[in-house]
C-alpha positions in Angstrom: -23.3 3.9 -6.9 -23.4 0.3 -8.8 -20.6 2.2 -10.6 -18.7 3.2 -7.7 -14.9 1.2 -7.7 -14.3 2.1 -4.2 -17.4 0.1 -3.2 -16.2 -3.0 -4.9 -13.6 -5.5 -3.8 -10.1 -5.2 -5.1 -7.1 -7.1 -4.8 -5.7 -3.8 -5.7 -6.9 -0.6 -5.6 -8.1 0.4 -9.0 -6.3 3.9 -9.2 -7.6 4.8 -13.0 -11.1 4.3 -12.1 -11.3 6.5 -8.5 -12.6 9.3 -8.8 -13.3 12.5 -6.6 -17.1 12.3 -6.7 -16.6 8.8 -5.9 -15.0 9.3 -2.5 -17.8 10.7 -0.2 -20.8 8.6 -1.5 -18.8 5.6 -1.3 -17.7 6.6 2.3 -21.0 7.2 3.9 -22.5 4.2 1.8 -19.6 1.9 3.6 -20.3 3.9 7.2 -23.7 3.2 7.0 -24.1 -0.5 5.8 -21.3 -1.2 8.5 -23.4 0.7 11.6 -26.0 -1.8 10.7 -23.8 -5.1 10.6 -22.2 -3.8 14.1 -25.8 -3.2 15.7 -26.6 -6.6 15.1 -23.0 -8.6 15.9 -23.8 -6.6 19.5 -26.6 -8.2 20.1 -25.5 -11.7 20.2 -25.8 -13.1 23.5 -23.5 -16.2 22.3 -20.3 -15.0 20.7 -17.1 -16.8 19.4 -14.2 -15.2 17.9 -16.1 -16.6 14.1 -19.3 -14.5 15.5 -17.9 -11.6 16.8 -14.3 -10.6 16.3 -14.4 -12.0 12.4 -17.1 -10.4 10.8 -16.4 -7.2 12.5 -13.0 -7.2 11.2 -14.3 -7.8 7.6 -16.2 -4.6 8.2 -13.0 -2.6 9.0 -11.4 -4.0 6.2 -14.1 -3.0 3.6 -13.8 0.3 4.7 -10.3 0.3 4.7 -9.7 -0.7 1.1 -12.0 2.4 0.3 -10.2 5.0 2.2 -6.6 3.5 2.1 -6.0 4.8 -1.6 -8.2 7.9 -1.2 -5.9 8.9 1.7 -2.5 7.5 -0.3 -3.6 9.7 -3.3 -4.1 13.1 -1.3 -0.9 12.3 -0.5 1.2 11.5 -3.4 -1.4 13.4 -6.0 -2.6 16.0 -4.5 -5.3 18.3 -5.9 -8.2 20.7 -5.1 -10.9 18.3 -6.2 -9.7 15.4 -4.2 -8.4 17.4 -1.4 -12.1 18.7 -0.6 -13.6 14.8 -1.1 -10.5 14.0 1.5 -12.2 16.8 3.7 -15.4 16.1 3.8 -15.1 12.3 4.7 -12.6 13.0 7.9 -15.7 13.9 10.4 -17.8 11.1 9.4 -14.8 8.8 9.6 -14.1 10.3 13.3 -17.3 10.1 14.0 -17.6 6.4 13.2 -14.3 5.5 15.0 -16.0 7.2 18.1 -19.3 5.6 17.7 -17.7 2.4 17.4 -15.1 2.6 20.1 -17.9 4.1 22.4 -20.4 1.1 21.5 -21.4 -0.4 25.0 -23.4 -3.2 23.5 -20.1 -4.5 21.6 -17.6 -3.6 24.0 -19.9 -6.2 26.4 -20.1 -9.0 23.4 -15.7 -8.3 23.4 -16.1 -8.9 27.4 -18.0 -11.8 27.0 -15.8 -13.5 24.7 -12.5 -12.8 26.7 -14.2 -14.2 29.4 -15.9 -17.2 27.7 -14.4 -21.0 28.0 -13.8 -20.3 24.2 -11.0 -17.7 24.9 -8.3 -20.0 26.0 -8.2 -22.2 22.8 -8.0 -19.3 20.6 -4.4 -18.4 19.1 -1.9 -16.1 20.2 -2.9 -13.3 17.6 -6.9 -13.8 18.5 -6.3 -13.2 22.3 -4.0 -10.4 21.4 -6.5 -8.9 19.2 -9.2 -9.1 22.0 -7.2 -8.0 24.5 -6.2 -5.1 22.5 -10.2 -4.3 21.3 -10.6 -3.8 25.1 -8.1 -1.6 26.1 -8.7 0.6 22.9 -12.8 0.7 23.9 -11.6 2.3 26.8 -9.4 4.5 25.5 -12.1 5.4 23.5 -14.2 6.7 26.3 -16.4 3.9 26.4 -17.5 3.8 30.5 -17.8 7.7 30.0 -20.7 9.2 30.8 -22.7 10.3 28.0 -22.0 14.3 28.1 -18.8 13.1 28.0 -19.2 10.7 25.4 -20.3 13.3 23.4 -17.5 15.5 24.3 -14.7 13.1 23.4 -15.9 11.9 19.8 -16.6 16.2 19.1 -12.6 16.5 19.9 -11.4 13.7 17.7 -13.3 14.8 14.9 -12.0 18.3 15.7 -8.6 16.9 16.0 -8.9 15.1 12.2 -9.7 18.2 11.4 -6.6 20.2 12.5 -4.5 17.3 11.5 -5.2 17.5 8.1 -5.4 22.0 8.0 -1.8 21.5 9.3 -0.6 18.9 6.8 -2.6 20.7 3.6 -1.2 24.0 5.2 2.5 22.7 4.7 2.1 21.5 1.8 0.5 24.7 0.8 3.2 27.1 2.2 5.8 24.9 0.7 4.6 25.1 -2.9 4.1 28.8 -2.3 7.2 30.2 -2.6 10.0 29.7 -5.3 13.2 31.9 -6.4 13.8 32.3 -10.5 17.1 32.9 -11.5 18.1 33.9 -15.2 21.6 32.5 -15.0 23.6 30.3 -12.9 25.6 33.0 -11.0 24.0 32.3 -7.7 24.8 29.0 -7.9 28.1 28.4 -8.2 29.5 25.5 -5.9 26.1 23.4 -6.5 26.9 20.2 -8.7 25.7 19.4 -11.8 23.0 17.2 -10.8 21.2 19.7 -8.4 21.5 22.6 -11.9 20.3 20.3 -14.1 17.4 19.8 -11.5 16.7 23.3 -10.6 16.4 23.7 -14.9 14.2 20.8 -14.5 11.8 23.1 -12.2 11.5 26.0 -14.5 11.6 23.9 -17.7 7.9 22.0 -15.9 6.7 26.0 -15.9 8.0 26.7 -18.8 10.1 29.4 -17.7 14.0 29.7 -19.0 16.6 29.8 -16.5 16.6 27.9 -12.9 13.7 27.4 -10.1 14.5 27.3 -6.4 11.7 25.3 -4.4 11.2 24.3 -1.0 11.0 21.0 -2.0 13.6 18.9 -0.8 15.7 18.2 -4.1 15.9 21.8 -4.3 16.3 22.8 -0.9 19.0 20.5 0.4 21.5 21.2 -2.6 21.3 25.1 -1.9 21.8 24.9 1.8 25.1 22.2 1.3 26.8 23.4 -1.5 26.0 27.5 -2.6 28.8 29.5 -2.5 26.4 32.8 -2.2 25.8 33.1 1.2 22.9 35.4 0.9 21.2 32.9 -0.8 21.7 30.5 1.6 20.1 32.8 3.8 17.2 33.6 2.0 16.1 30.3 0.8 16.9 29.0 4.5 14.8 31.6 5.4 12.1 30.6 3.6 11.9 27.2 4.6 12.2 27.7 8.6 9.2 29.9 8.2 7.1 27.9 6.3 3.0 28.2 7.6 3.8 31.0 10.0 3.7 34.8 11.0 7.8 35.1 9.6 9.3 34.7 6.6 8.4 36.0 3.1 5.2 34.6 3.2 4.3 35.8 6.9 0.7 35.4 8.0 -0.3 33.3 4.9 -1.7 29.7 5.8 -0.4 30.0 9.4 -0.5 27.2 11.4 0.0 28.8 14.9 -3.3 28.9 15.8 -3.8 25.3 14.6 -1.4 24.1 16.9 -2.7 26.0 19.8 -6.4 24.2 19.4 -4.4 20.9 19.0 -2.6 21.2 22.3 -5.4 22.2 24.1 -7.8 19.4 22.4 -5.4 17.2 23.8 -5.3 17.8 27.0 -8.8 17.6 27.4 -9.1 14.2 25.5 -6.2 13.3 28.4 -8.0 14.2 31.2 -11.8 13.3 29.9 -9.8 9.9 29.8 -8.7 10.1 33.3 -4.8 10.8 32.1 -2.9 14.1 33.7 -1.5 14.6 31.1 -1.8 13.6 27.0 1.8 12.1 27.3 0.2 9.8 29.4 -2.1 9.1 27.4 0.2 8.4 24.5 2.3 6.0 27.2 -0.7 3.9 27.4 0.1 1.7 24.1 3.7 1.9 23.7 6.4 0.3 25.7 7.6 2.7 28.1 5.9 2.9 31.2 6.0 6.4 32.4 6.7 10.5 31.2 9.4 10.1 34.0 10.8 7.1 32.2 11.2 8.4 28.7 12.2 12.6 29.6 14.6 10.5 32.0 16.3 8.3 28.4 16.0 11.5 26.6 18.1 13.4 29.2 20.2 10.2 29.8 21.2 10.9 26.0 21.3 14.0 26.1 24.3 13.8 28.9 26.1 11.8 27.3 25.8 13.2 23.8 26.0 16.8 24.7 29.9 17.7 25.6 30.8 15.5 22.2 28.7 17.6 20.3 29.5 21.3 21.5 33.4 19.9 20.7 32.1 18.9 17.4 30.4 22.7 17.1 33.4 24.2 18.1 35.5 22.9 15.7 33.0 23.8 12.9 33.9 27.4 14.0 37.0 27.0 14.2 37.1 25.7 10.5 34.6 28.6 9.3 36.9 31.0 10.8 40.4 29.6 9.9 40.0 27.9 6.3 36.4 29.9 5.3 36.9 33.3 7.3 34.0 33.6 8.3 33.9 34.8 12.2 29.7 34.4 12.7 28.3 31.7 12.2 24.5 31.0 11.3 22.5 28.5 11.0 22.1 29.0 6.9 25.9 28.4 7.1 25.5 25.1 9.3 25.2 22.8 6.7 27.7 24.3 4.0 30.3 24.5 6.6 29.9 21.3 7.7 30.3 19.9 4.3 33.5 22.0 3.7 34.8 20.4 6.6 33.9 16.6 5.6 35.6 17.0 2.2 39.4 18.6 3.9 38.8 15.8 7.0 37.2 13.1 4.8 38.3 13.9 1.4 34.5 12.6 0.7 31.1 14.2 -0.4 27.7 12.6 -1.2 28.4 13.7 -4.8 31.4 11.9 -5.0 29.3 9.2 -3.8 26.5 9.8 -6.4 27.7 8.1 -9.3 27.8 4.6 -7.5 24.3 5.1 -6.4 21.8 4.8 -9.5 18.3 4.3 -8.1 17.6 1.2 -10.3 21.1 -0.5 -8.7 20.0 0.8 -5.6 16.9 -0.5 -5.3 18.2 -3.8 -7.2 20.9 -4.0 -4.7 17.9 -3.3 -1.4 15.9 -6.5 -2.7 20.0 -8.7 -3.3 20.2 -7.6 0.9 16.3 -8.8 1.4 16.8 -12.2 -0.2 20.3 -12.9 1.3 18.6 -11.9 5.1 15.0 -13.3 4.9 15.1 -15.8 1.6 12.4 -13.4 -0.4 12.4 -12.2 -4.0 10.9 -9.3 -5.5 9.4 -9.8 -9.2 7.9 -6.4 -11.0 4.7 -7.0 -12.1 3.8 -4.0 -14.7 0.7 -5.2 -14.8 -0.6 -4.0 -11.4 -2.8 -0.6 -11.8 -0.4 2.3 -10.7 -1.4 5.8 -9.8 1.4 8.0 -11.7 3.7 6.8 -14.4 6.8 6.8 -11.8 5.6 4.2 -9.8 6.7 0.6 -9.9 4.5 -2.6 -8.2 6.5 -5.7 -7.0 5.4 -9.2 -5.7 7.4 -10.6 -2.7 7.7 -14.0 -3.3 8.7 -16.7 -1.2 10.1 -19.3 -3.4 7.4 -19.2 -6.0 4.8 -18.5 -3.8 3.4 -14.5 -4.0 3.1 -13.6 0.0 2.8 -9.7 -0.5 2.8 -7.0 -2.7 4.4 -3.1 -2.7 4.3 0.4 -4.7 7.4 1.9 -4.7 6.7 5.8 -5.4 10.3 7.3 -5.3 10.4 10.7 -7.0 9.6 14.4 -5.9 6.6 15.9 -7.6 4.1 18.3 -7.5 0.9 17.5 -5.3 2.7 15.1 -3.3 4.3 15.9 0.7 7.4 15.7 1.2 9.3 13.4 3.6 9.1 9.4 2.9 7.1 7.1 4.8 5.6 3.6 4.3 1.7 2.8 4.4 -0.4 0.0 4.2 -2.3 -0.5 0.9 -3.7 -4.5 2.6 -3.4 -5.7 5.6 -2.6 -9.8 5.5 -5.6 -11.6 7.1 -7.7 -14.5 6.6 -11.1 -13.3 4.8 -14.6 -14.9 5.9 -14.5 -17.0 3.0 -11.5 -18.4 4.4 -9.2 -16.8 1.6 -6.0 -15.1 2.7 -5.7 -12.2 2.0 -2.0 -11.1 1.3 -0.1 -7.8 2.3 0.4 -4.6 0.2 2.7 -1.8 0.9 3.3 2.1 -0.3 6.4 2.6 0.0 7.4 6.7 -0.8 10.3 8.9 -1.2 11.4 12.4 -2.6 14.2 12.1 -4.0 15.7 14.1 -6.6 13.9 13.0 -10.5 15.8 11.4 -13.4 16.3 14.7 -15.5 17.8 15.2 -19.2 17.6 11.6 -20.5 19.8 11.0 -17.4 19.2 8.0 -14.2 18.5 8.9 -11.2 21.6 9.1 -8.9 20.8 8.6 -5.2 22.7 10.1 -2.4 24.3 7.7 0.2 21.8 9.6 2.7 19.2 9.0 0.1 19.9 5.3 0.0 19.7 5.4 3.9 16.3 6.7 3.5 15.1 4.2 0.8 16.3 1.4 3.0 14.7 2.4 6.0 11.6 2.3 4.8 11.5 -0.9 2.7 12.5 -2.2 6.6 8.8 -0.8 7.3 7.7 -2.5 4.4 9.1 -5.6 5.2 7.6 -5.5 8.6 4.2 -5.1 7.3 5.0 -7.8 4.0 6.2 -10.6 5.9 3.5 -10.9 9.1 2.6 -14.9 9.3 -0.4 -12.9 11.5 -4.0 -13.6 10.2 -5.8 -11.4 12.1 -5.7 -7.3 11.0 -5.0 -6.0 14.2 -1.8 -7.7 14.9 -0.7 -8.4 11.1 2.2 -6.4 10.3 2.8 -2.9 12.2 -1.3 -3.5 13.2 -0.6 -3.4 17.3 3.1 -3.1 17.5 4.0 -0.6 19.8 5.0 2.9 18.5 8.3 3.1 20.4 9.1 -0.6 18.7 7.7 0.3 15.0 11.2 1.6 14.2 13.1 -1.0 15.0 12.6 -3.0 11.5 13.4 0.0 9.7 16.5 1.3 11.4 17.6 -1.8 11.3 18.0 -2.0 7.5 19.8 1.2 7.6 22.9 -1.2 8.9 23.4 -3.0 5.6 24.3 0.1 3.9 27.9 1.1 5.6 29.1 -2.4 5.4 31.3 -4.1 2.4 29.7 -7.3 1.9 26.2 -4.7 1.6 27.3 -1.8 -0.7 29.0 -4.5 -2.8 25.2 -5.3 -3.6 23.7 -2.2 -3.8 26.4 0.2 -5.4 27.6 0.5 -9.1 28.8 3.1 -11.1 26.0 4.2 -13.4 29.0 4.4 -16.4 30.8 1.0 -15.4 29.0 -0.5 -13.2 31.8 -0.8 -11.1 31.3 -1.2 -7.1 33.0 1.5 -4.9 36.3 1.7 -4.4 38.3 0.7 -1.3 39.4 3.9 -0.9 36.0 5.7 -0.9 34.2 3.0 1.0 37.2 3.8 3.7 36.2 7.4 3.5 32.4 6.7 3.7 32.7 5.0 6.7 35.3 6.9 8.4 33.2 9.7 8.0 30.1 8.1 9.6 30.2 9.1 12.6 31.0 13.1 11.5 28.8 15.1 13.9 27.1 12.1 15.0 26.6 13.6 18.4 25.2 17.0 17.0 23.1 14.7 14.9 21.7 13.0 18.1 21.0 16.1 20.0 19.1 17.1 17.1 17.0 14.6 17.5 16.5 14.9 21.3 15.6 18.5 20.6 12.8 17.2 18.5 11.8 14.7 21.3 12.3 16.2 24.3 10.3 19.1 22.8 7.2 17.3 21.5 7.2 15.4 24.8 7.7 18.7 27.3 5.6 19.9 25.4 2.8 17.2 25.7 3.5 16.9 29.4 4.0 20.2 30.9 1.4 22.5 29.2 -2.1 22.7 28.9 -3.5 24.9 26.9 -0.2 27.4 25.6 -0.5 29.7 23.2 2.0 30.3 20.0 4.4 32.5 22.1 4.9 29.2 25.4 5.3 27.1 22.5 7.6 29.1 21.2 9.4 29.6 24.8 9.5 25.9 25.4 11.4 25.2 22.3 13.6 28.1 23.1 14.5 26.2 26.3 14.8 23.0 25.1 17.2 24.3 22.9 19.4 26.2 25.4 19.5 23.2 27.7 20.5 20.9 24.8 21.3 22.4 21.6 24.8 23.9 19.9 24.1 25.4 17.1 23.1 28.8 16.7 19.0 30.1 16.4 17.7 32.9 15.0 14.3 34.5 16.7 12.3 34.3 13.3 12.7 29.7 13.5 9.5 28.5 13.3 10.3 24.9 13.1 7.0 23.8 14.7 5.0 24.7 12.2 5.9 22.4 10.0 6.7 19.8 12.9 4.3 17.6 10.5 5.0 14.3 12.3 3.8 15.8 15.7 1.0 17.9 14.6 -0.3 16.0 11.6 0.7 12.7 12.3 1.3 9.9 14.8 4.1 10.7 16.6 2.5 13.1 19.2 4.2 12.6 22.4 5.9 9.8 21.2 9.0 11.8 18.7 10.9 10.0 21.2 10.1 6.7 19.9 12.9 7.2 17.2 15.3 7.2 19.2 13.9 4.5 21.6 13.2 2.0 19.0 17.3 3.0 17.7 18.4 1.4 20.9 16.2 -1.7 20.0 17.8 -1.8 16.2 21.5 -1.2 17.1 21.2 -3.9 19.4 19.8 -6.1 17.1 22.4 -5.7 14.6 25.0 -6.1 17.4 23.6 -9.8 16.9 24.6 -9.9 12.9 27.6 -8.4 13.8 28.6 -11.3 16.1 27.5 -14.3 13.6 28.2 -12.2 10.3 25.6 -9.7 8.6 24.5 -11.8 6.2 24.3 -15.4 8.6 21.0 -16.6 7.7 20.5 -18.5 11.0 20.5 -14.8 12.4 18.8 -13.4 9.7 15.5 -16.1 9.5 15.4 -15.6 13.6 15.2 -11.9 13.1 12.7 -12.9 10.5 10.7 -15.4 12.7 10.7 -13.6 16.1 10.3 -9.7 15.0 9.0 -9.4 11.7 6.8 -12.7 11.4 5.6 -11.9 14.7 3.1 -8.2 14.4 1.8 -7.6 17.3 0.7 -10.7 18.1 3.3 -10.5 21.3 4.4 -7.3 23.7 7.1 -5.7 21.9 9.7 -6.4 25.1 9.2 -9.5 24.7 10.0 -10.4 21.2 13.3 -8.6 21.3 14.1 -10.6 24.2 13.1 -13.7 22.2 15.5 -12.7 19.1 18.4 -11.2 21.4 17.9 -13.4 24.0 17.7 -11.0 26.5 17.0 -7.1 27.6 18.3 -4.4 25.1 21.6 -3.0 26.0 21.9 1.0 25.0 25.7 0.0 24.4 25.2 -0.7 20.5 23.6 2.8 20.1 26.3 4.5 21.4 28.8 2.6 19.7 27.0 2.8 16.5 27.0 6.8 16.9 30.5 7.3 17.8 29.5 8.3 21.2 32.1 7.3 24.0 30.4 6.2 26.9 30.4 8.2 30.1 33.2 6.4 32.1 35.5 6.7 29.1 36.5 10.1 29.8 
């Protein structure tokens, strides 16, 4: 155990040294020493936030820098050894949560210091941070009854459970299948880059030819560019049914009956709480107030959104039919179609747009944006230990002062999910000792690898993506908050989170932005005038299809949060179905089973709150309304945005530091503009 790296302190975590057999004893060894330091903080008759609140947060944090790289490298470096040590830890960590947030002697001692004479002088972020600790004790079950008590912590660990058989089921199902091909017949119409990827895949198995994955890099080319329809088909196939009873791999790591157990552990965590229903529950730490208020925004939306979009389908047909001949269309034809028909409206495609997008300019040009907005730099320290050779590690710096820290993890692998997503590594806080501790990020992608000696060239949707979640980063990276559970994302509201991160998205369609971040990888010369008018003419192409997309997604995880109890595969299936008829235009096919890989619902923390993407987009568009008006880059603007959103955590109520930025209530007006959408009296 003296050996043990994940019992140690780390500025950062050492990656080389962590082991599997490391995880578990150096969990429970953590769980155990920090039952006995909470036992006794309980007890205190006298408490202050330096007796109390302090050293309990030290506790979370020791066990956070344990698990917070155990958990980063199931995710990015997957494997059956550390999978298993990932495993076996979740019930003892659910266990502790519960025994923790069900600890009546501490949730008294919290009492007692909100209602001491002390509370008043403590800062905003300490009064925050209690206030928070309460609500979450009860959320926790704490004035349950012991039966019940019991009940709650056996579904959370339960839940933990499920959340991680869906992920590791995904992730299974979608290394599972792959398509060899001895020559490039079938792919005929796919560029360059996505062959020489695919060549990539079977040389890594040393097989001769070209490998079709699941994987994203693989996937997306196929379905935009094939020319063989069949294949199309069969690889679109492939991916809908992913962990399910359909597909070519029906029945194999199914994860039907995991959702089932979910929904119904749900709703019994809801009303053991005292909630009808668990969107209720959800509702209880985000910004909107009620299910009525958010399926009422959704359908709001939805109206607005929907008769734009079914014009937008219908002339998608029209253009199959006329210019492609093809008279049915399906959904493996959706997005080759569509792309047909951005290059004859458009003259534009994202391969044209490729060469202009090298990720080293790219992400060069993301921290050029970050200085001119916030006054940061980013300095590469090589140094830092790194978990794969692909990662980088950067300092923020703030004139020459280090503030924070991020890994930036960009490349599809192997062993790592798909998707991209920020995490926190540290959490910026002010240690017993009185050191302050700084902020450290993961920042991850999936994007297509160098291959052949060659960069990597990004996609404009790509650089979208990489954007978007540095904005996460930055949220965490440049808190001023000193205490964990308002530093960074720590207590924003989940319908706010996105805001920073859409937000960023912005600085990507605009001139004085993509004169930073693009370059030709040959010339390094920035885009043309005459693409840069294509690229943004074509912004808004399907814009409303692309919005009631997304309210699909929503409304569905919502509904289906709010209207059942305990449904089985076939209502979940039925709900979707209906969601779709009400506000969908594309075409379905009965063997869809898009909620089996619904991973940010069913294996992560968007459940009954999908909605929030869209929420927090009406938050971002109107913030950017606000550059707009005093120029994107106006560093007045931009060191407000940084002083009341970003600085801020969740030391405030999300409502009420956009009102102190924008200097009053959002307006939905930006969105809509922003998406191309013509408002309702415009008709």
């Amino acid at each position: 155990m003296s050996n043990n790296p994940l019992l140690a302190h780390h500025t950062l975590p050492p990656f080389e040294a962590i082991r599997p057999e490391h995880v578990v004893p150096a969990i429970e060894q953590i769980i155990a020493d920090n039952r006995q330091a909470t036992d006794a903080l309980a007890q205190q008759q006298t408490v202050t936030w330096e007796t109390l609140a302090a050293p309990l947060e030290e506790l979370d944090d020791r066990l956070s820098q344990a698990w917070s790289p155990v958990s980063h490298l199931n995710s990015t470096m997957n494997n059956e050894a550390l999978r298993e040590a990932y495993q076996q830890c979740l019930g003892m960590l659910s266990e502790y949560s519960t025994w923790v947030g069900q600890n009546t002697a501490l949730f008294e001692a919290f009492e007692r210091l909100r209602h001491s004479d002390d509370f008043a002088s403590l800062d905003e972020g300490q009064r925050k941070a209690v206030d928070n600790t309460l609500r979450n004790f009860r959320l926790a079950g704490v004035d349950l009854p012991d039966d019940k008590k019991r009940r709650y912590g056996e579904i959370q660990a339960r839940l933990s459970e499920l959340g991680n058989t869906f992920s590791n089921q995904l992730l299974d199902a979608t290394q599972a299948w792959h398509k060899s091909l001895d020559d490039d017949t079938q792919l005929t119409g796919l560029p360059e880059s996505a062959r020489e990827t695919l060549k990539a895949n079977a040389d890594a198995k040393n097989e001769s030819g070209y490998r079709l994955t699941l994987d994203v890099p693989s996937f997306l080319p196929v379905m935009t560019f094939a020319e063989d329809r069949e294949l199309r088909r069969e690889v679109y196939t492939a991916y809908v049914t992913r962990a399910s009873d359909q597909g070519p791999t029906a029945g194999e790591n199914d994860n039907a009956p995991v959702i089932e157990e979910t929904l119904k552990l749900r709703h019994e965590l809801a009303q053991l709480l005292g909630f009808d229903t668990y969107a209720d529950y959800s509702l209880a730490t985000k910004m909107a107030d009620s299910p009525n208020q958010v399926l009422g925004f959704l359908e709001d939306l939805a109206t607005r959104a929907h008769p734009q979009a079914q014009q937008e389908f219908n002339e998608l047909e029209a253009f199959a039919r006329e210019s492609l001949g093809m008279s049915d269309l399906q959904p493996w034809d959706i997005g080759f179609v569509s792309e047909k028909l951005r290059q004859a409206r458009y003259d534009i495609s994202q391969e044209q747009l490729r060469p202009y997008f090298p990720a080293t300019r790219a992400v060069e040009g993301l921290f050029k944006v970050t200085r001119k907005l916030y006054g940061v730099t980013m300095a590469e320290n090589p140094e830092a230990p790194r978990y794969h050779a692909d990662v980088r590690y950067f300092d923020v710096l703030d004139g020459d002062k280090p503030i924070a820290g991020f890994y930036l993890d960009l490349y599809a692998r192997e062993g790592k999910r798909g998707g991209a997503w920020m995490d926190v590594c540290r959490t910026r806080r002010e240690r017993e000792n009185g050191e302050l501790q700084l902020p450290v990020a993961y920042l991850t992608c999936n994007f297509t690898p160098p291959v052949g000696g060659k960069p990597a060239l990004l996609t404009h949707d790509e650089v979208l993506t990489l954007f978007h979640e540095f904005g996460h980063g930055l949220h965490h990276m440049l808190t001023r908050q000193t205490v964990a559970d308002v530093s960074g994302i720590s207590g924003v509201a989940w319908d706010a989170v996105e805001l920073p991160s859409q937000f960023m998205e912005n600085f990507c369609w605009e001139r004085d932005g993509l004169d930073l971040i693009a370059g030709h990888v040959d010339t390094g010369e920035k885009l043309p005038d005459d693409l840069l008018d294509k690229l943004q003419a074509a912004r808004n192409f399907q814009s409303a299809m692309q919005m009631v997309r997304q309210l699909e997604f929503s409304l569905f995880d919502f509904r289906l949060h709010h209207e059942l109890e305990a449904p089985s595969a076939a209502d979940v299936q039925a709900l979707l179905d209906d969601v779709r008829a009400k506000v969908s235009v594309v075409p379905t096919v009965p063997f869809n089973r898009f909620q089996n890989g619904f991973a940010h619902i069913f294996a992560g923390g968007y459940a009954a709150g999908y909605y929030s993407y869209k929420w927090a987009e009406v938050l971002s568009a109107d913030a950017y309304s606000a550059f707009e008006e005093a120029g994107i880059f106006d560093p007045e603007t931009g060191q407000r945005f940084r002083e009341e959103i970003l600085e801020r955590g969740g030391s405030r109520e999300a409502a009420d530091l956009f009102a102190a930025f924008r200097g009053r209530e959002p307006s939905i007006e930006p969105l809509l503009r922003h998406s191309g959408i013509e408002p309702k009296d415009a008709a």
